[in-house]
N, C-alpha and C positions, 0 to 999 in steps of 0.2 A: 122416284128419284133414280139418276143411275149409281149404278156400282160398278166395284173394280175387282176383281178374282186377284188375291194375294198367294203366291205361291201354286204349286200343284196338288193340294188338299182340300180344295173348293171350297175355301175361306171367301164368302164375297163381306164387302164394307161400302158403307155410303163411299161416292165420290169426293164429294166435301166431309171433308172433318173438324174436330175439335181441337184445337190448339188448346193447350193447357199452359203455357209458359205466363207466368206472371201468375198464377195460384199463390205458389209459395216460393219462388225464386226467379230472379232474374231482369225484373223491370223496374226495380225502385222499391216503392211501396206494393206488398203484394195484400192479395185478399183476404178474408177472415178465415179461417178455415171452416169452420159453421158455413160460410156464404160458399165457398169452394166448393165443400162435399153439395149443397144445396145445388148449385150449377148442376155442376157431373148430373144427380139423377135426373134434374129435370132436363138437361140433354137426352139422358139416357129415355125417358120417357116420350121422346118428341121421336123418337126413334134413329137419332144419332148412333154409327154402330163403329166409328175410329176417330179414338182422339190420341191425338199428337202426345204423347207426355216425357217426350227424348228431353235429357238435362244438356243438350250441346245448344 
């Protein structure tokens, strides 16, 4: 997959990331939290390495 070098500290992150909005704010009805935290790791397992989680 590609990546993106964040900063000059040799931070790289997947190209694609994880939007988090609508976890727990922002689209209405949001998800369980049980199902939430459940996502996040198995992102994090698939090898997901930047998720979005800005409150704006």
């Amino acid at each position: 997959m590609k990546t993106r070098k964040l900063g000059t500290g040799g931070l790289e992150v997947l190209a694609l990331g994880m939007g988090c909005m609508g976890l727990r704010f922002g689209l209405g009805l949001t998800a369980d939290q049980a199902k939430g935290i459940r996502m996040i790791r198995v992102a994090m397992e698939r090898g997901i390495t930047f998720s979005d989680t800005a409150q704006a």
